[in-house]
C-alpha positions in Angstrom: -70.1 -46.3 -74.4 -66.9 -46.6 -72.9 -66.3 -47.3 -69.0 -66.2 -44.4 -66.6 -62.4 -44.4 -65.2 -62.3 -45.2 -61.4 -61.3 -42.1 -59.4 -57.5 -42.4 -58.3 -58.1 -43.8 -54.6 -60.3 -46.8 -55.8 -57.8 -47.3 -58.5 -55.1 -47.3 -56.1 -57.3 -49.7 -53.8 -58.3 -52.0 -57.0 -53.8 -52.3 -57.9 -53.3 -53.5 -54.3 -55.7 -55.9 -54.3 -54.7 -57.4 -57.3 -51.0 -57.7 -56.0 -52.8 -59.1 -53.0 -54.4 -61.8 -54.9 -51.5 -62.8 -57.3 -49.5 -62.9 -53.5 -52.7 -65.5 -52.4 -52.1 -67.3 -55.6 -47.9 -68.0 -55.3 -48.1 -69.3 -51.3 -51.3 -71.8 -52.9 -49.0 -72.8 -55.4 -45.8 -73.2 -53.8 -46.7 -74.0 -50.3 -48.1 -76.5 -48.0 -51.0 -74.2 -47.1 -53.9 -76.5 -48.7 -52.7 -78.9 -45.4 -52.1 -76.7 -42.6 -55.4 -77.2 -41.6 -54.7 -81.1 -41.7 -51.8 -81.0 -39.0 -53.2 -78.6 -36.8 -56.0 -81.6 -36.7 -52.8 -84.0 -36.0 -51.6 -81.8 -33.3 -54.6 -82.0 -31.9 -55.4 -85.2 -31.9 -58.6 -84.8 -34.1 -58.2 -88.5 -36.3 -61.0 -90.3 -37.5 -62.8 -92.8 -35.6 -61.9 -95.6 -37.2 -58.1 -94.7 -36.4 -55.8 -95.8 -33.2 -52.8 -93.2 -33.3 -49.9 -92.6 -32.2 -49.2 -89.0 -32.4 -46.0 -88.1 -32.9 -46.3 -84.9 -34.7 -47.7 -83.8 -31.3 -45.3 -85.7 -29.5 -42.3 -84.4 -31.9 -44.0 -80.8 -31.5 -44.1 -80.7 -27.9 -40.1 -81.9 -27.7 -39.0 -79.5 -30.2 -40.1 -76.1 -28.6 -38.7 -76.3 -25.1 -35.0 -77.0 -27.0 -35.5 -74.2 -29.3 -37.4 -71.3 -27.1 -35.8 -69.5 -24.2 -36.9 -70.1 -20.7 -36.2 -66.3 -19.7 -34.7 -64.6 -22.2 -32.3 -62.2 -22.2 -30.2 -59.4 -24.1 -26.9 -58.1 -23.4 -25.8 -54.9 -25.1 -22.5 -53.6 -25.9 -21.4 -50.3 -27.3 -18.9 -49.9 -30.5 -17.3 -47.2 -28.9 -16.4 -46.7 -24.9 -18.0 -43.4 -24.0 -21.2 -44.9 -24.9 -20.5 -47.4 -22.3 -23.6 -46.7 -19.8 -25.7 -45.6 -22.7 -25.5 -49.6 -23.6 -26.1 -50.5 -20.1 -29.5 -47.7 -20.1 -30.4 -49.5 -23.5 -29.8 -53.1 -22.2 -32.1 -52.4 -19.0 -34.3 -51.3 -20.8 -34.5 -53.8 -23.5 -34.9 -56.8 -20.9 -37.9 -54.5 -19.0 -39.9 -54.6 -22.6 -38.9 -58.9 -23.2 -40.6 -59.3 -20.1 -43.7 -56.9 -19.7 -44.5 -57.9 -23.8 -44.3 -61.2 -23.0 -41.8 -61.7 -26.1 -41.3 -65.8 -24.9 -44.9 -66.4 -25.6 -44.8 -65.1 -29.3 -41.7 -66.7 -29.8 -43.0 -70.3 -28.6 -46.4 -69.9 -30.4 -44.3 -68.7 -33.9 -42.2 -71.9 -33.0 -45.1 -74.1 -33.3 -46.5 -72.2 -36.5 -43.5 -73.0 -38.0 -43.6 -76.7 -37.1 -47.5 -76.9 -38.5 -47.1 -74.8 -41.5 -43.5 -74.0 -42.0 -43.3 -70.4 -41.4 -43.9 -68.8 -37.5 -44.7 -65.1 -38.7 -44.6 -62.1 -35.9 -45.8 -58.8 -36.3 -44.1 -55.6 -34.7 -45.6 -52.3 -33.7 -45.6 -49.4 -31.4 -48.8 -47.8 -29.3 -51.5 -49.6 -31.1 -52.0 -53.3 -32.9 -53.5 -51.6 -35.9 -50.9 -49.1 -36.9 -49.4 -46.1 -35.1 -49.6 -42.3 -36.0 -47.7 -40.2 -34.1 -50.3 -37.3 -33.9 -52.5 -40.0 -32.4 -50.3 -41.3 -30.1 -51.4 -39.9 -26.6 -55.1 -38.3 -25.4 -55.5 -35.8 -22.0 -56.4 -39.3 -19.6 -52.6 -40.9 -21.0 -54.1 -43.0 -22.8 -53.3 -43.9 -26.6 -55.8 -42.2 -28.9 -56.1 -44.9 -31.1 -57.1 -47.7 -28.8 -60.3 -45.8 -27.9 -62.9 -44.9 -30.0 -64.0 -41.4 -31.7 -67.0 -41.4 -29.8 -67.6 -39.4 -26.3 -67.8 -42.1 -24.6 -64.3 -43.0 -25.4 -65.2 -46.9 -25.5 -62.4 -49.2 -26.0 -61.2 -50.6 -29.9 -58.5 -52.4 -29.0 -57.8 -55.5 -26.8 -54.8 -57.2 -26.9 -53.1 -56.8 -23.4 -49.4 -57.0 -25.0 -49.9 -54.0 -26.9 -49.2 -50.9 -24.1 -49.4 -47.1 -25.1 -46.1 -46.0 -25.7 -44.0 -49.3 -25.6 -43.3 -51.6 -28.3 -44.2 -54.8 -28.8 -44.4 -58.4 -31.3 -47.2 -60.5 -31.8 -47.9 -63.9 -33.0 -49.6 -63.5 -36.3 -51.4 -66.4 -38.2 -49.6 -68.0 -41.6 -53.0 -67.5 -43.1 -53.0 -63.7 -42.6 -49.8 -62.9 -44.2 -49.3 -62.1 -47.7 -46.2 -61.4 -49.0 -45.2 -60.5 -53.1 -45.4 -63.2 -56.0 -42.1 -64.6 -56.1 -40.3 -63.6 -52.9 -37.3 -65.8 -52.0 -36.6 -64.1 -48.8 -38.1 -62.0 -45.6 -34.8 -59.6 -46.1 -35.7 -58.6 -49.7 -39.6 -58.1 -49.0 -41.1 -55.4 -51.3 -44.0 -55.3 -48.9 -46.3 -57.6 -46.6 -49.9 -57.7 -46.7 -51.7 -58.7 -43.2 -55.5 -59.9 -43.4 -57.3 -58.6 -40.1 -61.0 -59.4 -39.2 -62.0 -56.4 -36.6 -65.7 -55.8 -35.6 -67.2 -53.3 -37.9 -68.4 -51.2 -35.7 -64.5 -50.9 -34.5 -63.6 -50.1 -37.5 -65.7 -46.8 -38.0 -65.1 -45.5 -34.7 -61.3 -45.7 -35.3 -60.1 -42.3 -35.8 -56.8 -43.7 -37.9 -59.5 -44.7 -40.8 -61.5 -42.6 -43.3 -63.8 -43.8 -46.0 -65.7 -46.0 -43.3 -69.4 -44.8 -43.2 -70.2 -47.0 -46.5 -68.8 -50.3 -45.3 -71.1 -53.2 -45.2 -69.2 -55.7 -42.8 -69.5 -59.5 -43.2 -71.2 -61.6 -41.3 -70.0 -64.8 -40.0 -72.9 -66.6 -41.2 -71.8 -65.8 -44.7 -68.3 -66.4 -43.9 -68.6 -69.8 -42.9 -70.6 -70.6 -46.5 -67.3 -68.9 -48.2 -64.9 -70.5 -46.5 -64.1 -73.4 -49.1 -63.4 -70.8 -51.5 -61.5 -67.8 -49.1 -58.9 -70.4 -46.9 -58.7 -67.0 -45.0 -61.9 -67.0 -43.4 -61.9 -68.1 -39.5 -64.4 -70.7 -38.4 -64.0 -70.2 -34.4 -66.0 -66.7 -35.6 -68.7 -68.7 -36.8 -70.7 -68.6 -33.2 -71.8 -65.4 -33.3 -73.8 -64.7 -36.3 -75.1 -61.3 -35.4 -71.4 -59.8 -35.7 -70.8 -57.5 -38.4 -66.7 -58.1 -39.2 -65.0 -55.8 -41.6 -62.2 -57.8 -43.4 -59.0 -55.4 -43.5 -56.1 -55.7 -45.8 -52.9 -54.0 -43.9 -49.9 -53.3 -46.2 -46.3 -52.4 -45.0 -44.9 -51.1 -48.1 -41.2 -50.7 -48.3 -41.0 -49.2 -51.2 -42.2 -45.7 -50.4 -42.7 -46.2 -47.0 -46.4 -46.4 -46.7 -49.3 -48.4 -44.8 -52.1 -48.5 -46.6 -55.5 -49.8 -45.4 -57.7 -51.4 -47.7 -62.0 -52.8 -47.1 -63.7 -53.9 -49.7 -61.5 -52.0 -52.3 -61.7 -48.9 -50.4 -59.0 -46.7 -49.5 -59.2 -46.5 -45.2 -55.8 -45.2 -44.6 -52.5 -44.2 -46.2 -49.8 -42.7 -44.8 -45.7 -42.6 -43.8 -45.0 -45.6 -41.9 -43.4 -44.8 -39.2 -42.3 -48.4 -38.4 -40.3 -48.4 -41.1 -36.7 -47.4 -40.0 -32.9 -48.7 -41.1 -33.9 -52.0 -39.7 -36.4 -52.8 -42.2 -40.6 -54.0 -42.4 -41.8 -54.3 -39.0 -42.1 -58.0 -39.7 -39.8 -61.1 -38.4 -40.3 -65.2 -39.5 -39.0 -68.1 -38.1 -38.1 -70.5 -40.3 -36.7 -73.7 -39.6 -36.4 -75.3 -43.3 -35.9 -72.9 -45.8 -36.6 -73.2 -49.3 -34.2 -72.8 -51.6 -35.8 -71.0 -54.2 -39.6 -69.9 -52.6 -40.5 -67.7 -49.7 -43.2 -70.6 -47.9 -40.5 -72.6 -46.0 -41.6 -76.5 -45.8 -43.1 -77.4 -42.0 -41.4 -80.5 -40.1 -45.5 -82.3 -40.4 -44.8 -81.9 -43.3 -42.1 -84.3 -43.9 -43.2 -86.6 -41.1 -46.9 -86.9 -42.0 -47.0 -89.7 -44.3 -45.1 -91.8 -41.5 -47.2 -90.4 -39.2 -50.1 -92.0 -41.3 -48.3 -95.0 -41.9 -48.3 -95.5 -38.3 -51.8 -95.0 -37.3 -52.6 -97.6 -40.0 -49.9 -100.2 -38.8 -51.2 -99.2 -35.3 -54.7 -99.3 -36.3 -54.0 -102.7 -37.6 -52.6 -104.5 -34.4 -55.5 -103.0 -32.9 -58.0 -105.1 -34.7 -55.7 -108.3 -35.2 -55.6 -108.1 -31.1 -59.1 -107.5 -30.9 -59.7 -111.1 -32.9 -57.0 -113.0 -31.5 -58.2 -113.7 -28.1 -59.1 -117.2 -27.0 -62.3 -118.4 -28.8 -63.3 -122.2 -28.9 -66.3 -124.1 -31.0 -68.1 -126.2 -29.3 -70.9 -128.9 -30.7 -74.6 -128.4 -30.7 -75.9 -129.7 -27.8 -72.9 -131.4 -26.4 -73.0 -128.6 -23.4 -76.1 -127.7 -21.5 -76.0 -124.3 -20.3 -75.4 -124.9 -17.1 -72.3 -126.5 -17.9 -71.3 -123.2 -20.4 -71.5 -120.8 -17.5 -69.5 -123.2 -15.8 -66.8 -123.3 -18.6 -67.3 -119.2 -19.0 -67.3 -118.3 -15.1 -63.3 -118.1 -15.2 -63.1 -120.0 -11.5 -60.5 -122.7 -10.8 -61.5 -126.0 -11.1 -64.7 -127.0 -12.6 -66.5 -129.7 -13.4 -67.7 -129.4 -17.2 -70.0 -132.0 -17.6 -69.9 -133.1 -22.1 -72.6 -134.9 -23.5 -70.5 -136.4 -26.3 -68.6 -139.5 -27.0 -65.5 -137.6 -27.4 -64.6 -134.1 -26.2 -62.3 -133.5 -29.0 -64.7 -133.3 -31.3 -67.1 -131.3 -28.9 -65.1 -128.7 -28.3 -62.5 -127.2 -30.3 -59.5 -124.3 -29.5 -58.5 -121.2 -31.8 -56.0 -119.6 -30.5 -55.1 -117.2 -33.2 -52.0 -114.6 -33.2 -50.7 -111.0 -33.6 -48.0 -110.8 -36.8 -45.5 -109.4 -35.3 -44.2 -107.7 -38.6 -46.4 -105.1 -37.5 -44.4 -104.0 -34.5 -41.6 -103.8 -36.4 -43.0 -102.0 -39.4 -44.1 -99.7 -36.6 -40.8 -99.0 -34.9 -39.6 -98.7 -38.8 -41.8 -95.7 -39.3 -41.1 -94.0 -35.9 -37.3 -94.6 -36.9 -37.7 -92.7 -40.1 -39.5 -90.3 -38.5 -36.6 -89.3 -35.8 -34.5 -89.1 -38.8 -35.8 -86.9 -40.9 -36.0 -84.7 -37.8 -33.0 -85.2 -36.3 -33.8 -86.7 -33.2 -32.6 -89.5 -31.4 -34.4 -92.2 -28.7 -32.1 -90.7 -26.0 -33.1 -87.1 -27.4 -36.9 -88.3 -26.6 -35.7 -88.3 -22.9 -35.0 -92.0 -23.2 -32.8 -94.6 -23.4 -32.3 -97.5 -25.7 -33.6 -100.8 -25.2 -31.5 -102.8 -26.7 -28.3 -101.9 -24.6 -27.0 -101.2 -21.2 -26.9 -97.8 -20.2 -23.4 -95.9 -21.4 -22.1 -92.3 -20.0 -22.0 -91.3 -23.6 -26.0 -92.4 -23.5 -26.5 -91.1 -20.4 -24.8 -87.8 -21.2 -27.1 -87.4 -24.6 -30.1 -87.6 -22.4 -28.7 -85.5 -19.8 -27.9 -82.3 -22.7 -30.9 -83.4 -25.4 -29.5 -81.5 -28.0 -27.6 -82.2 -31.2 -26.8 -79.4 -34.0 -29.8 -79.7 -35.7 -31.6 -78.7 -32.6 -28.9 -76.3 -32.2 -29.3 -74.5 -35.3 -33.0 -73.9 -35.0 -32.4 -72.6 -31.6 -30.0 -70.4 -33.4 -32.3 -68.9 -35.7 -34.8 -68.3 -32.6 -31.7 -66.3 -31.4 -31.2 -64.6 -34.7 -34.9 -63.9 -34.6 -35.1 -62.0 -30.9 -31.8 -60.2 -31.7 -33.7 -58.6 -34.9 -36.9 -57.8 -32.9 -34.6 -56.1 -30.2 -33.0 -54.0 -32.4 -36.5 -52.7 -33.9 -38.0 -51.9 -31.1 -34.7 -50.4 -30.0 -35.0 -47.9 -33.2 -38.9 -47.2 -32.0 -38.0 -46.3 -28.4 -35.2 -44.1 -29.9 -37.5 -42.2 -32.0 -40.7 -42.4 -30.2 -39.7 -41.8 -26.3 -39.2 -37.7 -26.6 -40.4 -37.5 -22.9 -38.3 -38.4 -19.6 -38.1 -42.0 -18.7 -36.4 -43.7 -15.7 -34.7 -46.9 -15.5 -32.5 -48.4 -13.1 -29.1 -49.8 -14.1 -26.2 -51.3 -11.6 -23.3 -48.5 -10.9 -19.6 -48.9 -10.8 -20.1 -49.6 -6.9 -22.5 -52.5 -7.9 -25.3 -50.7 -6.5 -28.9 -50.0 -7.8 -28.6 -46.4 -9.6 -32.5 -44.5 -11.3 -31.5 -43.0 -14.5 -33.4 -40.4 -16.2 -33.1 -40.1 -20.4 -35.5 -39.8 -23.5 -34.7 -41.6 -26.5 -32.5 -39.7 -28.2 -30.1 -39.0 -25.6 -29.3 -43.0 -25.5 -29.4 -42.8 -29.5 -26.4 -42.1 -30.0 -23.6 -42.5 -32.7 -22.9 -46.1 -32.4 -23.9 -50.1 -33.0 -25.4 -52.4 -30.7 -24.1 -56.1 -30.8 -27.0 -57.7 -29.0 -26.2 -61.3 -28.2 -29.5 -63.5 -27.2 -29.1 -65.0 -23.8 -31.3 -67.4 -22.0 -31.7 -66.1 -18.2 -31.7 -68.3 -15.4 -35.4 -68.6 -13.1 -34.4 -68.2 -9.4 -36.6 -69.8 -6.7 -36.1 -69.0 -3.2 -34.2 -72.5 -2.9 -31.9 -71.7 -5.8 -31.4 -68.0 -4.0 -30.5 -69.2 -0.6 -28.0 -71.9 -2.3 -26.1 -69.5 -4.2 -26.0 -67.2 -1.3 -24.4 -69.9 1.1 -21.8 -70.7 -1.7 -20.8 -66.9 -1.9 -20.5 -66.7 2.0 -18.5 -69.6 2.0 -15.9 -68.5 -1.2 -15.4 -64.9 0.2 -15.7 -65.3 4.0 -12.9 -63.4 5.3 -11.9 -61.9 1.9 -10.0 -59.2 2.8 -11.1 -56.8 -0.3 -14.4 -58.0 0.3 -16.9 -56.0 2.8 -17.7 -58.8 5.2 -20.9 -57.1 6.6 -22.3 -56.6 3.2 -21.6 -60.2 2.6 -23.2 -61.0 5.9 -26.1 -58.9 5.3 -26.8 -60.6 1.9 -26.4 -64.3 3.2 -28.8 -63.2 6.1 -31.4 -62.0 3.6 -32.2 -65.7 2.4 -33.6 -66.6 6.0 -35.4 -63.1 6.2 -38.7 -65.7 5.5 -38.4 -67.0 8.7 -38.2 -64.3 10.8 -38.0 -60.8 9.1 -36.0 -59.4 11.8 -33.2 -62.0 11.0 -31.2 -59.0 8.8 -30.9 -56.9 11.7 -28.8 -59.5 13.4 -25.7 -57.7 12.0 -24.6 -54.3 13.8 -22.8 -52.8 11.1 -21.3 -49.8 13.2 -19.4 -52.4 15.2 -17.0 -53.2 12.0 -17.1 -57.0 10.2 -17.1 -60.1 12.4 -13.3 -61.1 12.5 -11.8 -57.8 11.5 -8.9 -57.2 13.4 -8.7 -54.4 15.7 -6.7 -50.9 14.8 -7.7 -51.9 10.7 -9.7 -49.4 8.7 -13.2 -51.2 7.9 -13.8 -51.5 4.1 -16.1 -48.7 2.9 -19.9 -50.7 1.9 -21.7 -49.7 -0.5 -25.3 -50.0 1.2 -24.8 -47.3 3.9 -21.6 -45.3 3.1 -22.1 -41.7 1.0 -22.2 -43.7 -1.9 -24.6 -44.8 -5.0 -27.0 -47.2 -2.2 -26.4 -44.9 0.9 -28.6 -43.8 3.3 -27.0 -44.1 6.6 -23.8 -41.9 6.7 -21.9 -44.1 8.6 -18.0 -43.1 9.0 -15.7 -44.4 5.9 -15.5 -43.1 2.1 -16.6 -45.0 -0.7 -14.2 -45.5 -3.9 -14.5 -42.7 -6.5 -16.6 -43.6 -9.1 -15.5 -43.1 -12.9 -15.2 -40.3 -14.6 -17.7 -41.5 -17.2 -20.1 -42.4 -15.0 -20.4 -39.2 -13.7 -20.2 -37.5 -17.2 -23.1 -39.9 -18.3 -25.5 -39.2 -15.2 -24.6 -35.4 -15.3 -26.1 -35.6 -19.4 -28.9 -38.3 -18.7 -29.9 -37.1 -15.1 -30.0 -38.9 -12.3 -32.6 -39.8 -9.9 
């Protein structure tokens, strides 16, 4: 009797998964995966016992991420054409507001450090919820997002991950493990689709209202997990500790073919529908990638290449270790030719004693070793280490440094000082490259997502704070962004006050500059002291030095202006013409 034919939706379910596993199969065969496990134990510092290290891929790891991360990073926007001028400056605001509530340097340092274990850093993007956003979902009554509570009435939480906020955007780290992507992809830029493997509780699952097809799942339970690991590299083991969880193992596809993302448990159907991620720029997926391959999509990690020196070294290492262990001072000495007495007199390590030998020669009662350390073995270990800089691209001085076996240079001293070469450079540039193409994402998602009012503050023509009011289509517009990646400079209060002092002192007595303003702004550093230090100034009396019958300077912070308050006597400059065009469309606060 011939097989009954699945119905459509488990057919559907049953082709995905076997694109899924085919995907599985070409990142086993052309990858490192099989090791990633192996140098995450390196970084760690998990070695066997038996093994002395040095560990440089943790070493090499920890150097390489502060050169290639930004400390604060930044975006700077500019407009293709000049009446979309303050529309760049609304969209640049607002852009460096979401980098720092979505904590976008964390994801980028921990996809940096993917990428040195296993050769590819990926990072997921979304809008509203981590497990996929549906616009009719988006908001409840309370504010909050629909699908980060559950279906129930007691509207208990299903989501957890404090980066993800209702209504903003945001990028997460995701593991190299999770991500699936198409036999035979070269590229992330000509991605048919990405599969992500997700482990939520089961119990999650059902009660999230995005999902259908729940009420048969079975869940797995970790205790089971742990037994398939060997054969499912997917499996977690830090879920291993609680075995009473029931987790439901999720297959998430971004399909860019027609636009989809599709759910998929145990070959059943949970969700399919338009993605809405999916605008001009692309799957809302970026990788970093610091070593391409030239022909496969699984780059090739930088432990990697350095592992078999790095093993090399533990065993040269390793070595000394034991040739140091047997080469201290030993000595023979004849049967009975020492009473014990005189041993712990010869073992008590004080000056002087009197050994007494019962022998007719103390040569031949006690004899020396004195054995020694080869000293090939430093060398072969300083070999190794050598290689190892190489084939990264570091230098001893780009360790923080300097050589031993010369006098300290300024060209030496200046290669400490900067710590960078252009192989550093270039992965720094791709970590540029890779927060330029997450910006302009979550650019396109505020554009189509943000129908509602939103306020924003942005610096006017009079270099004053200015609250502007616009939804996401109204800073749309008909134009490019050019987004260049910046890194932003921490101030402390000491950095503040210096900077301050050093503006004082280049436009003291400027005569386009408003000395009381400038007064008022170097007085502000020593408002910690005493707070009524500020009010030392008595702005209606004109700037300190201005000569008498002159017109004081108009200033900005308590003339009829964009910062005024005060009303005192003066005019401010008139601002543009497009600025005032711009706040009359956007509205201004």
């Amino acid at each position: 009797m011939a097989k009954s034919k699945k119905p459509d939706k488990d057919q559907f379910a049953s082709d995905w998964m076997t694109q899924i596993k085919a995907g599985v199969e070409y990142r086993k065969k052309y990858s490192t995966r099989d090791n990633w496990e192996k140098y995450r134990r390196y970084y760690r510092g998990q070695w066997a016992d038996q093994i002395v290290p040095i560990n440089k891929i943790f070493s090499y790891g920890r150097m390489l991420i502060p050169k290639v991360y930004f400390r604060a990073p930044r975006v700077s926007v500019t407009a293709s054409h000049p009446e979309l001028f303050w529309h760049a400056k609304v969209v640049e605001a607002l852009d460096n507001l979401c980098i720092q509530q979505m904590m976008l340097k964390y994801t980028l340092k921990s996809a940096s450090l993917d990428t040195f274990l296993c050769g590819i850093g990926p990072i997921k993007l979304g809008y509203d919820s981590e497990f996929g956003y549906l616009p009719e979902q988006s908001f409840d009554e309370s504010g909050e997002t629909a699908s980060q509570v559950s279906s129930t009435e007691h509207g208990e939480r299903i989501e957890y991950h404090q980066n993800v906020k209702p209504g903003y955007p945001w990028a997460l780290r995701t593991r190299p493990e999770d991500v699936i992507v198409p036999w035979g992809s070269e590229s992330q830029f000509n991605l048919p689709w990405v599969a992500h493997y997700i482990l939520r509780p089961l119990d999650d699952v059902k009660q999230d209202p995005k999902y259908q097809n729940t009420a048969h799942l079975q869940g797995t339970r970790t205790s089971t997990m742990i037994e398939e690991m060997r054969s499912q590299s997917s499996f977690r083991p830090r879920y291993s500790k609680d075995k009473g969880t029931l987790l439901c193992e999720l297959w998430e596809i971004r399909d860019a073919k027609t636009k989809q993302v599709i759910v998929i448990a145990e070959e059943q159907l949970l969700m399919s529908a338009i993605d809405e991620l999916q605008t001009g720029e692309g799957l809302p997926w970026e990788f970093v990638n610091f070593n391409p391959d030239p022909e496969y999509f699984w780059a090739i990690p930088d432990a990697h290449i350095i592992s078999p020196q790095q093993e090399e070294l533990n065993e040269v290492v390793t070595q000394t270790s034991r040739h140091r262990a047997i080469a201290l001072l030993k000595f023979l000495y004849k049967r009975g030719a020492l009473k014990q007495e005189e041993l712990d007199k010869f073992l008590s390590g004080e000056v002087g004693p009197g050994v007494a030998v019962d022998d007719d020669s103390i040569a031949s009662a006690i004899q020396t070793l004195q054995p020694h350390i080869p000293p090939e073995l430093y060398r072969d270990a300083q070999a190794q280490i050598q290689a190892m800089r190489e084939e990264l691209g570091f230098s001893q001085n780009q360790e923080g440094s300097f050589s031993p076996y010369h006098g300290k240079t300024a060209s030496e001293s200046m290669i400490v000082a900067e710590a960078s070469e252009s192989r550093v450079d270039e992965r720094k540039d791709i970590i540029a490259d890779v927060l330029v193409r997450i910006i302009r994402k979550w650019n396109q998602f505020l554009f189509k997502f943000w129908n509602e009012k939103k306020v924003i503050q942005i610096i006017s023509p009079q270099q004053g704070p200015v609250w502007v009011e616009f939804t996401g289509d109204e800073v749309k517009g008909d134009y490019m962004l050019n987004i260049d990646a910046d890194s932003g400079m921490p101030i402390s209060r000491a950095m503040k006050m210096q900077m301050g002092t050093e503006m004082f002192k280049a436009f003291n007595g400027d005569p386009l500059t408003d000395q009381v303003l400038l007064r008022q702004i170097a007085l502000e550093n020593y408002s910690i002291i005493d707070p009524r230090i500020p009010q030392l100034i008595q702005p209606q009396q004109g700037a300190p030095g201005q000569e008498e019958g002159t017109e004081r300077q108009p200033d900005p912070a308590y003339d009829k202006g964009s910062g005024g308050g005060r009303g005192r006597k003066g005019s401010s400059p008139e601002q543009p013409e497009e600025f005032e065009s711009f706040k009359n469309r956007m509205g201004q606060q």
